[in-house]
Residue frames as qw, qx, qy, qz and C-alpha x, y, z in Angstrom:
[[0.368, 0.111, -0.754, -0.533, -29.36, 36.95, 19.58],
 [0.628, -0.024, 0.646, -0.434, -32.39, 35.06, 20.53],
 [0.256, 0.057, 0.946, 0.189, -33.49, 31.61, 18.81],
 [0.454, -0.003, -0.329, -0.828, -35.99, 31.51, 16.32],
 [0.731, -0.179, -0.565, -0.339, -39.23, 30.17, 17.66],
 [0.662, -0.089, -0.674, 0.315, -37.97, 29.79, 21.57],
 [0.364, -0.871, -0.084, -0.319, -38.81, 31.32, 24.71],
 [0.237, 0.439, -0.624, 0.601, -35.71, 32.30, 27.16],
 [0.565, -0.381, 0.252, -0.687, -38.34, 31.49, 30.04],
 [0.959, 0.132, -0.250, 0.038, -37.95, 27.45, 29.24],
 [0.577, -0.748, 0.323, 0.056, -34.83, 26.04, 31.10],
 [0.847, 0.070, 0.494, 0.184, -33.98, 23.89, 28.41],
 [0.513, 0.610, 0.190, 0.573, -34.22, 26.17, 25.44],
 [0.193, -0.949, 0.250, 0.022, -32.87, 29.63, 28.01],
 [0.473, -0.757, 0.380, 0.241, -29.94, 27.38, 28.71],
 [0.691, 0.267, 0.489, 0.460, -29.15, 25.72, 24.97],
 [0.312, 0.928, 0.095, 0.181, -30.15, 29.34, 23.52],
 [0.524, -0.816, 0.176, 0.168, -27.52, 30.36, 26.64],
 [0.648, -0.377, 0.513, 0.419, -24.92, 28.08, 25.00],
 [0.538, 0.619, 0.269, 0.505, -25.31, 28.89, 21.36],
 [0.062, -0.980, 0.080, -0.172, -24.93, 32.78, 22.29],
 [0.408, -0.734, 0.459, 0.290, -21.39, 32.11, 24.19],
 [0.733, -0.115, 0.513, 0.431, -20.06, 30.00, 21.66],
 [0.423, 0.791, 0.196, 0.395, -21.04, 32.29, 18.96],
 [0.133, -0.984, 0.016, -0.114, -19.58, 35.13, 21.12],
 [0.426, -0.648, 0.468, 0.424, -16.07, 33.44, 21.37],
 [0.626, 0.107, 0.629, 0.449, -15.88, 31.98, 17.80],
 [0.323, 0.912, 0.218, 0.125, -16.66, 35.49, 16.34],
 [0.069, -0.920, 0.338, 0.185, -13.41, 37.05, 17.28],
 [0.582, -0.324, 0.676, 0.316, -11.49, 33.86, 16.89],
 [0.510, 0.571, -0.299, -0.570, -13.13, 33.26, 13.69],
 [0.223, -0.090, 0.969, -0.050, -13.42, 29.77, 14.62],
 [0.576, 0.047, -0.591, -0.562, -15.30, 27.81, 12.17],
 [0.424, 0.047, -0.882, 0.199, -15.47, 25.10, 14.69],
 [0.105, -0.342, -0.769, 0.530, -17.27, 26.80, 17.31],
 [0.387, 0.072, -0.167, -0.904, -19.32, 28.89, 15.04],
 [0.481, 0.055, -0.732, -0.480, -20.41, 25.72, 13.49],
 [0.322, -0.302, -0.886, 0.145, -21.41, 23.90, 16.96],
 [0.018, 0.261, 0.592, -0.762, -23.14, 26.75, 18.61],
 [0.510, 0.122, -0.354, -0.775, -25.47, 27.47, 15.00],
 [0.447, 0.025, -0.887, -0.112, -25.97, 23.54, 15.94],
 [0.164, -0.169, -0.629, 0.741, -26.86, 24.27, 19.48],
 [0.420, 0.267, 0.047, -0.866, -29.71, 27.01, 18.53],
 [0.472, 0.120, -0.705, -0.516, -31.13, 24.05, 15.85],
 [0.581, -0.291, -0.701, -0.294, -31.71, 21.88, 17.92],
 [0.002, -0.326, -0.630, 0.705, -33.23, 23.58, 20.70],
 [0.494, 0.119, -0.140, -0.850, -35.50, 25.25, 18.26],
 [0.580, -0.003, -0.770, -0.268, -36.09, 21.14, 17.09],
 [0.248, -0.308, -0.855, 0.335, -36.67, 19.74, 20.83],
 [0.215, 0.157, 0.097, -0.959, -39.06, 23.11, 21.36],
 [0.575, 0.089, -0.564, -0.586, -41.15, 21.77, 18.10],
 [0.593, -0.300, -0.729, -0.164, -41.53, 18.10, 19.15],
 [0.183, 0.279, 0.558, -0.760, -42.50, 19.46, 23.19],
 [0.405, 0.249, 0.511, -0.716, -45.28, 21.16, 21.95],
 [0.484, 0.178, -0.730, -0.448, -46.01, 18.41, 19.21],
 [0.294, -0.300, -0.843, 0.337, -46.46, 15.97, 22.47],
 [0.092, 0.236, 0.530, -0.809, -48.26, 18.47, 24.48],
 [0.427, 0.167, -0.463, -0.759, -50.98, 18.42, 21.53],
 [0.552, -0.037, -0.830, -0.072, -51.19, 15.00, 21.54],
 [0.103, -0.102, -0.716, 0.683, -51.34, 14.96, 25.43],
 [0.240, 0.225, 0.314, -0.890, -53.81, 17.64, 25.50],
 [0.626, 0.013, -0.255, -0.737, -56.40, 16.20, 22.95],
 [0.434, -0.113, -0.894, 0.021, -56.20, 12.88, 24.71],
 [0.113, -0.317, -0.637, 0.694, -57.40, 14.37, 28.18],
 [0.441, 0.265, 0.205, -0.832, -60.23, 16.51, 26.42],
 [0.590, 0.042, -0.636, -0.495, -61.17, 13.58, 24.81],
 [0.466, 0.072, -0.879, 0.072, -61.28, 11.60, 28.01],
 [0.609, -0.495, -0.432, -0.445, -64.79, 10.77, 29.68],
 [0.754, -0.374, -0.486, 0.235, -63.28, 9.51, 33.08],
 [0.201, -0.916, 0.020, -0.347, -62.36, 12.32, 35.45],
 [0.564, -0.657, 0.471, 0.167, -59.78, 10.59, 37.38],
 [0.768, 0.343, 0.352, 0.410, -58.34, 9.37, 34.54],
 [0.394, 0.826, 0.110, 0.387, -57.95, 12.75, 33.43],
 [0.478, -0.866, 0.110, -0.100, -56.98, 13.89, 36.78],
 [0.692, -0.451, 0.449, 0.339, -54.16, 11.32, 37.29],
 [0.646, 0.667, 0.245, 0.278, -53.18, 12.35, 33.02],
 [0.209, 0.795, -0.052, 0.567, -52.48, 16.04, 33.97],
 [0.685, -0.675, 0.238, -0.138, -50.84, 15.11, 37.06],
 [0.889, -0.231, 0.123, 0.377, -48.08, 12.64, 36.06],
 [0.355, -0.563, 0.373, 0.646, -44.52, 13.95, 36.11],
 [0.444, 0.108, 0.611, 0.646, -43.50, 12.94, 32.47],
 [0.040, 0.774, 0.538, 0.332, -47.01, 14.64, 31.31],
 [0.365, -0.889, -0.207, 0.182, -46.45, 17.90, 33.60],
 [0.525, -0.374, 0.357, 0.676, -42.72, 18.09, 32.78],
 [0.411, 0.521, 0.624, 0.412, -44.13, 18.07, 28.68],
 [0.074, -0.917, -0.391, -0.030, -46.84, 21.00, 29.38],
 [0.441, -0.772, 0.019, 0.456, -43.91, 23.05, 31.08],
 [0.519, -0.305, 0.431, 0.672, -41.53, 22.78, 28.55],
 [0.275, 0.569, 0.685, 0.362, -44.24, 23.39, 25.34],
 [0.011, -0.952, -0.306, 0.028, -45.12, 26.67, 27.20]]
């Protein structure tokens, strides 16, 4: 099963997608409402933390092509927090 909208290449959404898939795969034989019900949760909102990434990385990215100063921009697409973003959006 793969997540709508997510890329298995992401660590975040490979290893949430990772955990929906097992929990679906034991709560299908058990027929465990309980862990059906958290691993359909699990796939939601990794598809949701996907969305707002590359909602920020938007944002991110039209500040820096709006921005006239070159080191400015430079030290933009350089900080962690801003680099971490990009990674995760793609």
């Amino acid at each position: 099963m793969i997540c709508s909208g997510c890329r298995r290449g992401s660590p975040p959404t490979a290893r949430f997608c990772g955990l929906a898939d097992k929990g679906l795969e034991i709560a299908a034989p058990t027929q465990s409402r309980k862990f059906e019900s958290w691993a359909w949760r699990i796939e939601g909102e990794s598809d949701d933390a996907l969305a707002y990434y590359r909602a920020a990385w938007t944002i991110i990215a039209d500040l820096g092509a709006k921005t006239r100063d070159r080191e400015l921009g430079g030290g933009l697409e350089s900080a962690p927090l801003v680099v971490e973003v990009r990674d995760l959006a793609s």
